[in-house]
LOMIGU-38712 format. One record per atom (N, C-alpha, C): residue number from 1; atom name; z, y, x negated. Coordinates in pm, whole numbers. Layout:
NODE  pagu  nugu      c3      c2      c1
NODE   NUM    CA       Z       Y       X
...
END
This chain:
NODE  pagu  nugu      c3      c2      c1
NODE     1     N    9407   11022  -11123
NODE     1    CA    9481   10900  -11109
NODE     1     C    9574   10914  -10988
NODE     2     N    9582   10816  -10852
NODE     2    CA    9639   10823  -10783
NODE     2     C    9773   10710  -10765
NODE     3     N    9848   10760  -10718
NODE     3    CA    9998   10649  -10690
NODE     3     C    9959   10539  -10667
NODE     4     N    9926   10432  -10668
NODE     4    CA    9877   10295  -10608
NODE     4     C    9962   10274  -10440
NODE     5     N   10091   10270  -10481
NODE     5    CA   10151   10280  -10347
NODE     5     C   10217   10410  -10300
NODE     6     N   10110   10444  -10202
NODE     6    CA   10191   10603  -10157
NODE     6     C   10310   10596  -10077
NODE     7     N   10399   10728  -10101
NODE     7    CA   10533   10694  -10009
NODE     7     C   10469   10723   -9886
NODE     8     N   10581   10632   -9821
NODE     8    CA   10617   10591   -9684
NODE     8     C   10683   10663   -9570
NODE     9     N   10783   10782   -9677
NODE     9    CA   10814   10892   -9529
NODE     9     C   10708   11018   -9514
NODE    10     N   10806   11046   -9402
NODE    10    CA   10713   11172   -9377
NODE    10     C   10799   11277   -9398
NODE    11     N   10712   11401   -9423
NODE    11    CA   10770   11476   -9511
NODE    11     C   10744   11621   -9473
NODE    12     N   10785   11786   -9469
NODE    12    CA   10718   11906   -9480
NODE    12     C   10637   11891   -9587
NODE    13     N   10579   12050   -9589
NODE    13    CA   10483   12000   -9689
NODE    13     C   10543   12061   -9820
NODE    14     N   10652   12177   -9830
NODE    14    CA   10767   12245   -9929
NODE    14     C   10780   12058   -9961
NODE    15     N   10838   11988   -9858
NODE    15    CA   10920   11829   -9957
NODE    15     C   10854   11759  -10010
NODE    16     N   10693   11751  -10000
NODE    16    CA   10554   11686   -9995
NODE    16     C   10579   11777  -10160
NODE    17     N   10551   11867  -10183
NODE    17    CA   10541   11986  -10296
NODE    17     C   10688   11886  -10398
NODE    18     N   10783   11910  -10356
NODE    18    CA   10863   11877  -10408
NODE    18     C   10908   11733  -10453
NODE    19     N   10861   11616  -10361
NODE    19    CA   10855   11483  -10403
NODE    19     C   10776   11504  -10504
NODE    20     N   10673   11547  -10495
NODE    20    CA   10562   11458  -10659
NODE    20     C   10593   11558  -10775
NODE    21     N   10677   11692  -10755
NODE    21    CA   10695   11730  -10866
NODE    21     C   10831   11646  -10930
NODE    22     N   10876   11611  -10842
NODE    22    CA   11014   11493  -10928
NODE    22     C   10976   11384  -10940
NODE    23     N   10866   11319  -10945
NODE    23    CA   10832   11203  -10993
NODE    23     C   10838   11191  -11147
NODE    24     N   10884   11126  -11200
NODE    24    CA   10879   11181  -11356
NODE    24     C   10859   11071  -11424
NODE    25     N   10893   10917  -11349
NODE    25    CA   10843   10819  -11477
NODE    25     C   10724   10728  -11364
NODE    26     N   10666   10774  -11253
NODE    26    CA   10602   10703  -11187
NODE    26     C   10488   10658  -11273
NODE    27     N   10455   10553  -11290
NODE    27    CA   10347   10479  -11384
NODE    27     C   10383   10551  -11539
NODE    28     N   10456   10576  -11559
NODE    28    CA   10466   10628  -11670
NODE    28     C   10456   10754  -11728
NODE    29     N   10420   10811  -11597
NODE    29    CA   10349   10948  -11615
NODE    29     C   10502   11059  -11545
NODE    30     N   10474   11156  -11565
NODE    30    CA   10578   11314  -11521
NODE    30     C   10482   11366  -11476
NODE    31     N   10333   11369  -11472
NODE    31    CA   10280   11507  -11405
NODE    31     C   10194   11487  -11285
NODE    32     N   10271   11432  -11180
NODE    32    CA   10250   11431  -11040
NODE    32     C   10277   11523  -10958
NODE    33     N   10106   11541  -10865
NODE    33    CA   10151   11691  -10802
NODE    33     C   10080   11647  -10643
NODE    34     N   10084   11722  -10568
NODE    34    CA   10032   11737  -10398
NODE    34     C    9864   11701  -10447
NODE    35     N    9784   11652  -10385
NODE    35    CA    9660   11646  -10431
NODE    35     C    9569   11781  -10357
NODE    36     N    9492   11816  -10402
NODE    36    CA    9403   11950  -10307
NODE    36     C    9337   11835  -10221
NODE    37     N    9255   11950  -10085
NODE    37    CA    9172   11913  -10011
NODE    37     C    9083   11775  -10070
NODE    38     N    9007   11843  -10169
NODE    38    CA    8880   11816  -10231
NODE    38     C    8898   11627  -10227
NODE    39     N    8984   11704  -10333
NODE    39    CA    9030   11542  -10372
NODE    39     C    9097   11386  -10297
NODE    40     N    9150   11472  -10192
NODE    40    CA    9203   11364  -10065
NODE    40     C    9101   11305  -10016
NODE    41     N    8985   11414   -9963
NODE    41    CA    8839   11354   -9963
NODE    41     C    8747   11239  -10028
NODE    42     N    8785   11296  -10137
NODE    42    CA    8723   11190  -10239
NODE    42     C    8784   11041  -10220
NODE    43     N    8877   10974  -10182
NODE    43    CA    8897   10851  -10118
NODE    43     C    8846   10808  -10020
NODE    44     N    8762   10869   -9934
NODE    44    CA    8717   10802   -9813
NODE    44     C    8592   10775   -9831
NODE    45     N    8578   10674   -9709
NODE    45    CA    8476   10594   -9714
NODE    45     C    8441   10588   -9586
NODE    46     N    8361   10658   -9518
NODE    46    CA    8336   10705   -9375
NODE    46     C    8215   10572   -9333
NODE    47     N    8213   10444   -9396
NODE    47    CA    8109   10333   -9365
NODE    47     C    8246   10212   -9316
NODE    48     N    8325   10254   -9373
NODE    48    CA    8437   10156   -9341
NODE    48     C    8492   10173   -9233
NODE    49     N    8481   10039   -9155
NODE    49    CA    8597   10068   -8995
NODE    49     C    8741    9976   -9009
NODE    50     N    8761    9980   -9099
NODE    50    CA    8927    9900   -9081
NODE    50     C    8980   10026   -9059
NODE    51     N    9133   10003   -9042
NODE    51    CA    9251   10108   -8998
NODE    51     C    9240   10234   -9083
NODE    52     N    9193   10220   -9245
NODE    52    CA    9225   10297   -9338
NODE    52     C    9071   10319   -9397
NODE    53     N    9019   10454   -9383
NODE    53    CA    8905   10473   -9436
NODE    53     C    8883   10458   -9619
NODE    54     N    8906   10356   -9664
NODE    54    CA    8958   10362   -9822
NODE    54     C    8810   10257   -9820
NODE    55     N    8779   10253   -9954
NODE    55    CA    8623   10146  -10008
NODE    55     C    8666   10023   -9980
NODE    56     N    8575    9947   -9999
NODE    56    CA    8626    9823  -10000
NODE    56     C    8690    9740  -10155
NODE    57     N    8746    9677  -10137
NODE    57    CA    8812    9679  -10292
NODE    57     C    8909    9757  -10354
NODE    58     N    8997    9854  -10278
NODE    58    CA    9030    9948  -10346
NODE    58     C    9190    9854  -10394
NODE    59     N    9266    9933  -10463
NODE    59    CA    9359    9911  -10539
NODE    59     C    9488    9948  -10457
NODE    60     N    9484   10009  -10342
NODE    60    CA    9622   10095  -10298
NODE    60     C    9690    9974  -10230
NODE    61     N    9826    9985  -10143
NODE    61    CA    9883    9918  -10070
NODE    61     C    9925   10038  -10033
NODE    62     N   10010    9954   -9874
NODE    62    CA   10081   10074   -9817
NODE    62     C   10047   10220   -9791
NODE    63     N    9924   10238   -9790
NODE    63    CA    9845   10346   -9681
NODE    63     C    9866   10336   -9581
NODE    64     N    9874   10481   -9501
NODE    64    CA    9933   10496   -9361
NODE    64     C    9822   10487   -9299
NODE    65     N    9781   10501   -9223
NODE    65    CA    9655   10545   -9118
NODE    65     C    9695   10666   -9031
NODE    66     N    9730   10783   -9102
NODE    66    CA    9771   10857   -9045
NODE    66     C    9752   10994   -9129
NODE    67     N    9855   11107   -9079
NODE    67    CA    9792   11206   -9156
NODE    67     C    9865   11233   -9315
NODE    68     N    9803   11248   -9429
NODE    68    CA    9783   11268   -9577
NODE    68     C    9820   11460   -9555
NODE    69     N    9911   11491   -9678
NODE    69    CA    9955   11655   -9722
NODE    69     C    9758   11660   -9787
NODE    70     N    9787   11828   -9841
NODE    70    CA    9731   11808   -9965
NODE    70     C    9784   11949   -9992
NODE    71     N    9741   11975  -10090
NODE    71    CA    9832   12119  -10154
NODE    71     C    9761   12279  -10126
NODE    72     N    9631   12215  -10054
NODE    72    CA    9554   12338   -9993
NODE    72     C    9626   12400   -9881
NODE    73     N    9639   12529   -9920
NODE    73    CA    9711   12625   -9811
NODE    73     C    9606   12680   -9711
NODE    74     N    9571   12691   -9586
NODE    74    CA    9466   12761   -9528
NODE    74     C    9500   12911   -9543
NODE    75     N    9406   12954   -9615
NODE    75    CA    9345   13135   -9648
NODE    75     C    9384   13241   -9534
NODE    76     N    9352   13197   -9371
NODE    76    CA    9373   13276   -9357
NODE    76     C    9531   13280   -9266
NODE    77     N    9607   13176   -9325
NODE    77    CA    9750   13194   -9261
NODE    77     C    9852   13106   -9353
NODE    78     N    9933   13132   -9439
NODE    78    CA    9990   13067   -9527
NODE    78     C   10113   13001   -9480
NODE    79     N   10122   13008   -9400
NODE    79    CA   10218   12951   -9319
NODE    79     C   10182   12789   -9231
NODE    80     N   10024   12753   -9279
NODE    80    CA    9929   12654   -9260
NODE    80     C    9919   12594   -9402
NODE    81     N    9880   12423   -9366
NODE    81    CA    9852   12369   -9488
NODE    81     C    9685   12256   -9429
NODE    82     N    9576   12263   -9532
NODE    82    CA    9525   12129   -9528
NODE    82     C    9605   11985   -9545
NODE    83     N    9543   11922   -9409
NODE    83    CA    9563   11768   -9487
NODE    83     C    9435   11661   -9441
NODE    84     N    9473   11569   -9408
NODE    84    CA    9338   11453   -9374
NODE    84     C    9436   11377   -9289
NODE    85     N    9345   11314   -9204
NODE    85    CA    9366   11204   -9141
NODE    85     C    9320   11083   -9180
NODE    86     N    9429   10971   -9251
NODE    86    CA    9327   10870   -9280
NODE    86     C    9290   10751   -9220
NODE    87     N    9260   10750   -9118
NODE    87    CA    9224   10693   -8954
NODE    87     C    9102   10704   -8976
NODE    88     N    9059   10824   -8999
NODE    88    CA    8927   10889   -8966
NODE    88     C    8845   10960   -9067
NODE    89     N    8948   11023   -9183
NODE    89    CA    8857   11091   -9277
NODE    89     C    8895   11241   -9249
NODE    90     N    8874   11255   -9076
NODE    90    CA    8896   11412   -9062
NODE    90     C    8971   11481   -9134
NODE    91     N    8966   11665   -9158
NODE    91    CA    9070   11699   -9206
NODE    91     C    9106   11800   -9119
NODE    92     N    9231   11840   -9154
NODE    92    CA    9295   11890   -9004
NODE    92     C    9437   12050   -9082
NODE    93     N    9420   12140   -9010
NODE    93    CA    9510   12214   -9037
NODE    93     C    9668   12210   -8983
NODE    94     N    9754   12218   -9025
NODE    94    CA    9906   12213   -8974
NODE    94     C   10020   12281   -9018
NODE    95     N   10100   12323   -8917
NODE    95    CA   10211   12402   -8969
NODE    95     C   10283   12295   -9137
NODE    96     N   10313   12399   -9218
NODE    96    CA   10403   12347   -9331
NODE    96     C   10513   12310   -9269
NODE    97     N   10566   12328   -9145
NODE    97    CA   10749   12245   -9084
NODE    97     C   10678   12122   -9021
NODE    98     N   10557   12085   -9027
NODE    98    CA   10539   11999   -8955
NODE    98     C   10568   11859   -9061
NODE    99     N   10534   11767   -9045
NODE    99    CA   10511   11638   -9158
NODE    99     C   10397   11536   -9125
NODE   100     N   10415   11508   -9226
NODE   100    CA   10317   11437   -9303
NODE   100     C   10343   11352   -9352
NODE   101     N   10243   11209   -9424
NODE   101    CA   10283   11139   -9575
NODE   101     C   10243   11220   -9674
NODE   102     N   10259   11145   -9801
NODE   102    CA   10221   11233   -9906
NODE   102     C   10178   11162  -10020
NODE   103     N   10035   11138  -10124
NODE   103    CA    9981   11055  -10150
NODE   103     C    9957   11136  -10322
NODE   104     N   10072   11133  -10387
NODE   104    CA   10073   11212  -10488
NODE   104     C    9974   11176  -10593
NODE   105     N    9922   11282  -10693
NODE   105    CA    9807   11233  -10792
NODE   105     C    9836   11290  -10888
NODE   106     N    9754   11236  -10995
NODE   106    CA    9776   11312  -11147
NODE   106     C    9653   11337  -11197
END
């Protein structure tokens, strides 16, 4: 289950970590976390050319077209995090001081 409307700042990815663990009554729910790789993936729709690679029909507002956290650390430098670009789908490695949005899930 994803946020319908993802936040809007940008964030490290420690504050990315730390926003969705303090989410506590978002939809009703407390157990919001960073989403993994996998799963950031799983929203796109690489047939779609509007701004935001999302299906058609989808439910969100307020998607960035830009780059998405996810809670995947790259293996061989932990001081790196996965995220996505959602412009494009790509996914892309980046320092954790860098920022991001952050598109929390349960």
């Amino acid at each position: 289950m994803w946020i319908q409307n993802p936040d809007t700042t940008l964030r490290t990815w420690n504050d990315a970590v730390d926003y969705c663990n303090a989410l506590t009554t978002a939809a009703g729910y407390s157990d919001w976390r960073l989403p993994n790789l996998r799963e950031l993936q799983s929203l796109i729709d690489y047939g779609v050319t509007t701004s935001v690679k999302l299906p058609s029909g989808h439910p969100f507002s307020g998607v960035q077209p830009y780059y998405s956290w996810s809670s995947t650390t790259y293996a061989d430098d932990t001081t790196l995090a996965w995220g996505m670009h959602l412009l494009d789908g790509g996914v892309y490695v980046v320092g954790k001081t860098s920022t991001s949005y952050v598109w929390p899930v349960r």
